[in-house]
C-alpha positions in Angstrom: 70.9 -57.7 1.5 68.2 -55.6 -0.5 68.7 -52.8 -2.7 67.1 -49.1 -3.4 65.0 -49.0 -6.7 63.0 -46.6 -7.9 59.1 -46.9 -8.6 56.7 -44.6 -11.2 53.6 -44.0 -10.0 51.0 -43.5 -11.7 50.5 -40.0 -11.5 54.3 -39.6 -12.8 55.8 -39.3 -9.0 59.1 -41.3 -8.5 59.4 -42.9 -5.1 61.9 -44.5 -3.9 61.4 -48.4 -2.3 63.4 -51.0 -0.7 63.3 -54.2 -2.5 65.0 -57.7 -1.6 64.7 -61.0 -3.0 65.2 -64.6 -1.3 68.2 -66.9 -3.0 65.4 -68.9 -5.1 62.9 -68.4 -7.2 60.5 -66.3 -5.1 57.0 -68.1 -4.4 55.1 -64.8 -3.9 55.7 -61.0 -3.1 54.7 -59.0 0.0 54.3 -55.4 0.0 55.8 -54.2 3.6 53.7 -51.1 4.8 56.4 -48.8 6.8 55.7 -47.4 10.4 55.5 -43.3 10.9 59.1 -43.4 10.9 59.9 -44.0 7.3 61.9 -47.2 5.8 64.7 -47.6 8.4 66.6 -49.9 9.4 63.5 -52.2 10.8 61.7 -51.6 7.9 64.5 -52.6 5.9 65.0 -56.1 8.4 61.3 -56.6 7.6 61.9 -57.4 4.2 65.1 -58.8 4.5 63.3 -61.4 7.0 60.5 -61.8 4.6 62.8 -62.6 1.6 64.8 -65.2 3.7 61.1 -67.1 3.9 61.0 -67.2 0.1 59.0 -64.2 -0.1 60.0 -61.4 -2.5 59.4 -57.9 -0.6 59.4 -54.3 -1.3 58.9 -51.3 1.2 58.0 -48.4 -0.7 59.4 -44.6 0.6 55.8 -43.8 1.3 57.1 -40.6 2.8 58.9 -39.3 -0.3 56.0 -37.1 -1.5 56.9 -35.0 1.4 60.3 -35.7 2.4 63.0 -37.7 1.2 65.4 -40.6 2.5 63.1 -39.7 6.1 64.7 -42.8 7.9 63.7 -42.0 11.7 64.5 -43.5 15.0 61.9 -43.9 18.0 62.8 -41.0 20.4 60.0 -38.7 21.0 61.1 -35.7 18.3 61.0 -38.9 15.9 57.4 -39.6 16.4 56.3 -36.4 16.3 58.0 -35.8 13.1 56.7 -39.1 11.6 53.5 -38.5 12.5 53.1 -35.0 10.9 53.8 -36.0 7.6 51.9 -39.2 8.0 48.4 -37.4 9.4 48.9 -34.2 8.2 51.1 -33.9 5.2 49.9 -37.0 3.3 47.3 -37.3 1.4 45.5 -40.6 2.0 44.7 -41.5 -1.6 48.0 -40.6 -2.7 49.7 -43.3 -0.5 46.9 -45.6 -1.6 48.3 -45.1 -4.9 51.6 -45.5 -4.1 50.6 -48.7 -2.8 48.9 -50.3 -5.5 52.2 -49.0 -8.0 54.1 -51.3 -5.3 51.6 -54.1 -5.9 51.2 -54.1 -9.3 55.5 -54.0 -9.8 55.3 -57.3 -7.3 53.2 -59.1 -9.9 55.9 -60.4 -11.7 57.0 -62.7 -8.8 53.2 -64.1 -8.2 50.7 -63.2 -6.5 50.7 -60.3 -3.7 50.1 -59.5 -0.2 50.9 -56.6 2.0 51.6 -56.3 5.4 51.8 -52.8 7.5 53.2 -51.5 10.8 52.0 -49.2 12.8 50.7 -46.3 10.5 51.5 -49.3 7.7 48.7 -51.1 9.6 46.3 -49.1 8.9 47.6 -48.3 5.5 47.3 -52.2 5.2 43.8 -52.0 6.1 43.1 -49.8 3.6 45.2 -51.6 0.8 42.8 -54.3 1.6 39.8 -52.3 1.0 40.7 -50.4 -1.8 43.6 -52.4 -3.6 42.3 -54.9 -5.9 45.6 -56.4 -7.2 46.1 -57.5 -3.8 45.6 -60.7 -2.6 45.5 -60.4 1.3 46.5 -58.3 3.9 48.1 -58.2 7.4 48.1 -55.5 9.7 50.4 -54.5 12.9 49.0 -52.6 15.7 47.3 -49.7 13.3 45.8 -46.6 15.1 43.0 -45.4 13.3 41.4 -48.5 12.1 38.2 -48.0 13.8 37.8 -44.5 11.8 37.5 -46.4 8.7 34.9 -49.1 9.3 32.8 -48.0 6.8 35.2 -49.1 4.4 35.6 -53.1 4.0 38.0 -55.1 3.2 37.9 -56.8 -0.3 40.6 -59.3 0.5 41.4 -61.6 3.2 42.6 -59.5 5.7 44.5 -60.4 9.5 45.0 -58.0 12.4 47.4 -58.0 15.6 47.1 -55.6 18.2 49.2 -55.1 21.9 46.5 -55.5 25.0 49.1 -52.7 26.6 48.7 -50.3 23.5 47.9 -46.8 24.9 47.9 -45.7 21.2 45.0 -48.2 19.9 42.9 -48.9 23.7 41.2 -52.3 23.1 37.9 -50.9 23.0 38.8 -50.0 19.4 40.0 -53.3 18.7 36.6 -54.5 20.3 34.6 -52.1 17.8 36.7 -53.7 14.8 36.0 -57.0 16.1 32.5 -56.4 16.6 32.1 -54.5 13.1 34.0 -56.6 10.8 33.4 -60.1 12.5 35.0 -62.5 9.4 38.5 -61.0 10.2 40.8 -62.7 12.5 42.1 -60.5 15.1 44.5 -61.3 17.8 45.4 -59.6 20.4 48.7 -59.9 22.9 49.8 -59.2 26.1 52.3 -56.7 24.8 52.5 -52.7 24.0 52.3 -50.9 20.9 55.2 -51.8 18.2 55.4 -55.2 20.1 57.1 -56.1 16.8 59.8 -54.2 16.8 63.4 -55.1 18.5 64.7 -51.6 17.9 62.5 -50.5 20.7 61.7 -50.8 24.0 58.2 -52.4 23.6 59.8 -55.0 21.4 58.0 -58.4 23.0 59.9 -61.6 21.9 57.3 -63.2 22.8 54.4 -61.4 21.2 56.6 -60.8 17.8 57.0 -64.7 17.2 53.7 -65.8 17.7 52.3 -62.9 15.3 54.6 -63.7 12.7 54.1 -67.5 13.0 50.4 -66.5 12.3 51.1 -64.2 9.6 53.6 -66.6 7.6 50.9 -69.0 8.2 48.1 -66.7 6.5 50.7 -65.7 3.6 51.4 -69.6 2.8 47.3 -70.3 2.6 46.4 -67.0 0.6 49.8 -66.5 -1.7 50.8 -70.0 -2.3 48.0 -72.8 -2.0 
């Protein structure tokens, strides 16, 4: 099981962030990007699963600036809620920040990578293009991408996306694809948060194969 800490920013903010550890030494850290409905219980399970492959992991409160403890569930009120303060309340380059504090405290255990869901995908996106202290990136189904082409990646950077995602309609993913050519990006017969089993989109199917690829990519970029 992981544990709450607390993390300083560098602007002075405190923000909370879930951290867990695997048994051993760890052979690298990963940053886990939460969806729009704060570091709940999947978020949480993300890590968790990422520390039982070795990995240490934090998920940082990104939401705290706004809101506190916002741990949401997936109903509709949820995701209108989540997505307010992600798009609207938020500001960009303060989660950007928030970010790289979470990166730089991951040091310590080697180098870093982050991976994002959902509204963490895109955050992951950016991390990659604006984080230096990171060392690749992975990103989940994240809407908005194709707003920030202009911005490139500065890392090694991989993207999933669901072929079903009304959210993200694959002729975004085509314009990412065709825009930023040197980035692997697979897609799946599967809806949006395809990765998720604590919602009704959840595809087993889709989720292992991603993650097979995405332990794959962490193993080559944090630990050859």
């Amino acid at each position: 099981m992981g544990e709450v800490i607390e993390l300083l920013s560098s602007d002075g903010f405190h923000l909370d962030a879930y951290f867990a550890t695997p048994k051993g030494k760890p052979k690298a850290a990963i940053v886990v990007a939460q969806e729009i409905f704060g570091v709940n219980e999947h978020i949480k399970e993300v890590a968790e699963n990422y520390a039982a492959d070795g990995y240490a992991a934090i998920a940082p409160a990104l939401f705290d600036r706004v809101e506190k403890g916002v741990e949401l569930g997936y109903e509709r009120d949820d995701r209108a809620k989540g997505a307010e303060i992600a798009f609207n309340q938020l500001e960009m380059s303060t989660t950007i920040q928030d970010l790289r504090t979470s990166a730089v405290y991951m040091e310590t255990y080697g180098r870093v990578g982050i991976v994002g869901y959902c509204y963490g995908g895109l955050m992951s996106y950016l991390a990659a293009c604006n984080i230096t202290e990171l060392a690749c990136a992975v990103g989940y189904y994240g809407g908005r991408i194709v707003d920030y082409l202009d911005q490139s990646p500065k890392s090694p950077l991989m993207l999933h996306f669901g072929e079903l995602d009304a959210h993200i309609p694959m002729e975004d993913v085509e314009k990412i694809i065709s825009d930023k050519p040197d980035i692997p990006v697979f897609t799946y017969n599967a809806d949006h948060g395809f990765n998720c089993d604590h919602r009704s989109s959840f595809n087993a199917g889709a989720a292992r194969l991603a993650r097979e690829r995405t332990i794959k990519f962490f193993e080559q970029e944090l630990c050859s």
